[in-house]
C-alpha positions in Angstrom: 90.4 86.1 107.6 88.4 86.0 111.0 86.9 88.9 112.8 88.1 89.4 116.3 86.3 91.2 118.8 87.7 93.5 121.4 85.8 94.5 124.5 86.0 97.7 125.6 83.6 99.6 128.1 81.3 97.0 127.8 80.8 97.6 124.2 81.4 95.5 121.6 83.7 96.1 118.6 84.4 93.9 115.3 87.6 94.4 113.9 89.0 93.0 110.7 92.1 92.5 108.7 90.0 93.5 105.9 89.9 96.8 107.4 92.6 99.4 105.5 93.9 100.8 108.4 94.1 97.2 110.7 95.2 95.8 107.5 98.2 98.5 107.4 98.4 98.4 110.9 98.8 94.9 111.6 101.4 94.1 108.9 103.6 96.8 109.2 103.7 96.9 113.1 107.4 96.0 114.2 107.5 92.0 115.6 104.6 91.2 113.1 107.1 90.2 109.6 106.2 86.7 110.2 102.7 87.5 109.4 103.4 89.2 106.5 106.0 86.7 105.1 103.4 84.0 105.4 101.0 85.7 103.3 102.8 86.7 101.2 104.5 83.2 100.6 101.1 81.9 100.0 100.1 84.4 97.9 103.3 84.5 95.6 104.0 80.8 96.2 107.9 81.9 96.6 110.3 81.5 99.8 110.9 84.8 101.4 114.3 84.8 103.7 114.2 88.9 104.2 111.7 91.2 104.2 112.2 94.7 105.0 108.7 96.7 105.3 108.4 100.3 104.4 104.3 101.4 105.2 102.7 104.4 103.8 104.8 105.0 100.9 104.2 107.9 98.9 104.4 108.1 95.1 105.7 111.2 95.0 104.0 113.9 91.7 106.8 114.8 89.4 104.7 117.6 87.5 101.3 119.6 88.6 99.5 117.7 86.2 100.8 114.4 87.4 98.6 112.4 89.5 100.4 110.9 92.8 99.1 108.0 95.5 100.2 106.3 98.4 100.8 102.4 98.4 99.4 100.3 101.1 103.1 98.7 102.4 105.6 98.7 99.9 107.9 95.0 101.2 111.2 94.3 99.9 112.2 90.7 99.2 114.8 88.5 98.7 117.8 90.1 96.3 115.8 93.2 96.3 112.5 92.1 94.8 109.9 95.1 95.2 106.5 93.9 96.3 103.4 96.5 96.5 101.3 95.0 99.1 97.2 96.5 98.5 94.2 95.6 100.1 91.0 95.6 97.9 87.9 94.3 98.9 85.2 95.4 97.3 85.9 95.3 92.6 86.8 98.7 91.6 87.0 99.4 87.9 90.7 101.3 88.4 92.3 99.2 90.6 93.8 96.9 87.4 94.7 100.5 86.4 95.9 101.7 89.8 97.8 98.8 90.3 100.1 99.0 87.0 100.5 103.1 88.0 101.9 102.4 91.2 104.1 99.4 90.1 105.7 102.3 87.2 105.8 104.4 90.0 107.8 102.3 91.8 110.0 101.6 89.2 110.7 104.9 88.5 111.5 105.7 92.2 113.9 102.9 92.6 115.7 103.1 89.2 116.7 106.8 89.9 117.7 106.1 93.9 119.9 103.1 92.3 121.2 105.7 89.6 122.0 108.0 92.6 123.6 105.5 94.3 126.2 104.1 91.3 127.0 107.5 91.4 129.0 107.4 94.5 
């Protein structure tokens, strides 16, 4: 991904997608699915018809001792597919762990809003 820069005041600013927040920022921003739907095609090398985005999704603690996050942009796909959508740039130790919490996490979340659901 290329740097853009933005002049402002006579000052000069680099921005980048690998940023967190322009990451977050950019995909999520309303008009901008297209975006995300391309990478994420290339990335999963799958066809994406829908895509809802849902940004700054919080895994929610379900005990004091229970650790709890926030994902990226949480996308949902085709038929439903959940996709957590993270940006890492620089290799963290935890983030092979991190990932497979959140993606429980999610799990968890949907299976008991479905359960909720099929109960009305």
């Amino acid at each position: 991904m290329e740097n853009k820069k933005i002049v402002r005041n006579e000052e000069t600013k680099e921005i980048s997608l690998k940023d967190d927040v322009i990451f977050k920022a950019f995909f999520s921003r309303k008009g901008n699915e297209e975006f995300l739907v391309d990478f994420l095609e290339s990335l999963l090398k799958i066809e994406i018809k829908q895509i809802r985005i849902q940004e700054e999704v919080d895994l929610e603690r379900l005990s004091k001792d229970e650790k709890g996050g926030s994902i990226d942009l949480q996308a949902e796909l085709n038929d439903g597919i959940l996709v957590n959508v993270e940006l890492q740039v620089k290799k963290k130790e935890s983030f092979e762990n991190r990932t497979v919490y959140y993606g429980s996490k999610m799990i968890a979340r949907e299976t008991r809003r479905r359960n909720r659901i099929q109960r009305y």
